[in-house]
N, C-alpha and C positions, 0 to 999 in steps of 0.2 A: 066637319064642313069648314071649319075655318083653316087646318093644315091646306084644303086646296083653292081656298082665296087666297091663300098665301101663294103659292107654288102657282098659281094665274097671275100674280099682279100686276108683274114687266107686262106681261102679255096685252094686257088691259088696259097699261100707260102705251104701249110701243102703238096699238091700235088706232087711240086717244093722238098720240102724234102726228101717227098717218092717216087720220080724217082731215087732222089741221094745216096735211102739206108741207109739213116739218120735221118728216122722217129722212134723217141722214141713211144712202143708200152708202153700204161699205161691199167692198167683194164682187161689185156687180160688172159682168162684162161686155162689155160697148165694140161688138167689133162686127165686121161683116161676114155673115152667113145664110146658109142655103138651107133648104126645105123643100124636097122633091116628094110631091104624093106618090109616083111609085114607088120611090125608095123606102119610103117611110109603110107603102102594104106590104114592098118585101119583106120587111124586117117583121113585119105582124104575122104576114105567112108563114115567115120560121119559126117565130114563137107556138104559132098554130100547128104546127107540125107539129114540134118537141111538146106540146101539151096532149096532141090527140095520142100520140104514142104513148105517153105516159098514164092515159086513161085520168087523164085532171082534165079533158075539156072534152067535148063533141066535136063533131065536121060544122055544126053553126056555130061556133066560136068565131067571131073576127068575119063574118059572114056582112057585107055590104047589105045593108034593106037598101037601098038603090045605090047604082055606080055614079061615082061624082062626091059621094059625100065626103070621102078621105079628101078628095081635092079642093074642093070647099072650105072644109076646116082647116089645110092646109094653107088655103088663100085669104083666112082671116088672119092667119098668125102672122103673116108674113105682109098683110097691107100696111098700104102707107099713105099718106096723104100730104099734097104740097110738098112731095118730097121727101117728109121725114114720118117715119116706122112709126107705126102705132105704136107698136110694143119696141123700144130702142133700145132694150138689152137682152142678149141671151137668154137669160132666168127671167125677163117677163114673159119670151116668145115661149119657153116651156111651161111654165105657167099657165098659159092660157093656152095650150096644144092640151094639156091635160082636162084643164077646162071644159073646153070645146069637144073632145072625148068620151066625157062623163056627161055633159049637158045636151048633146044634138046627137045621144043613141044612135051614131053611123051605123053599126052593125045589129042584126038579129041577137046576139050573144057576146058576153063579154066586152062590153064596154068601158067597165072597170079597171078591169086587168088589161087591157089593151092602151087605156087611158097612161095608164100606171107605166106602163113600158113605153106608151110613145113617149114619154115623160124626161124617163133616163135614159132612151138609146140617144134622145134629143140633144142631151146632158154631152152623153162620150163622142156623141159624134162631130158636136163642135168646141170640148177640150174644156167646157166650163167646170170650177171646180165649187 
């Protein structure tokens, strides 16, 4: 037990920081970008495909429980208020695209893995590293 108190402890300080509003952000990238809810079903429909082929998913994989929800979640990552982004970097908007994925169950199936992939197409399609 103690090897993984160890192996936690930045964890637990860096946390500790970021409660206090004293977390140095390094890497993070501040620039303007786009988020189209079709784009972002297309890209879940190919994954849909290339998984139902593969016999790793079913046809309700990635299945909408009502139309609108991709767009939704799409419209929370991307609000903004008084002008300025909720979320004002790249890696928070994916961040919480994953979030929002995993938490408001858009589809019948696979939410996880769907969550998981809007994640990092989010990642390559706006060059964050």
């Amino acid at each position: 037990m103690g090897k993984l108190i160890k192996e936690f402890a930045s964890t637990w300080v860096s946390l500790d920081v970021y409660d206090k509003e004293e977390f140095e952000l390094k890497g993070i990238t501040k620039k303007k970008v786009s988020l189209v809810s079709s784009d972002l079903l297309s890209a879940i429909g190919d994954l849909r495909k290339e998984l139902v082929k593969k016999k790793e998913a079913t046809e309700m994989f990635a299945s909408e429980r009502r139309e609108g929800n991709i767009e939704g979640i799409v419209g929370n990552v991307m609000q903004s208020f008084g002008g300025k982004a909720m979320y004002p970097t790249v890696e928070e908007k994916a961040a919480h695209l994953l979030y929002f994925m995993v938490k408001n169950h858009p589809f019948t199936d696979g939410n996880k893995r769907s969550g998981a992939f809007a994640f990092i197409w989010f990642l390559r399609k706006t060059g964050a590293k």
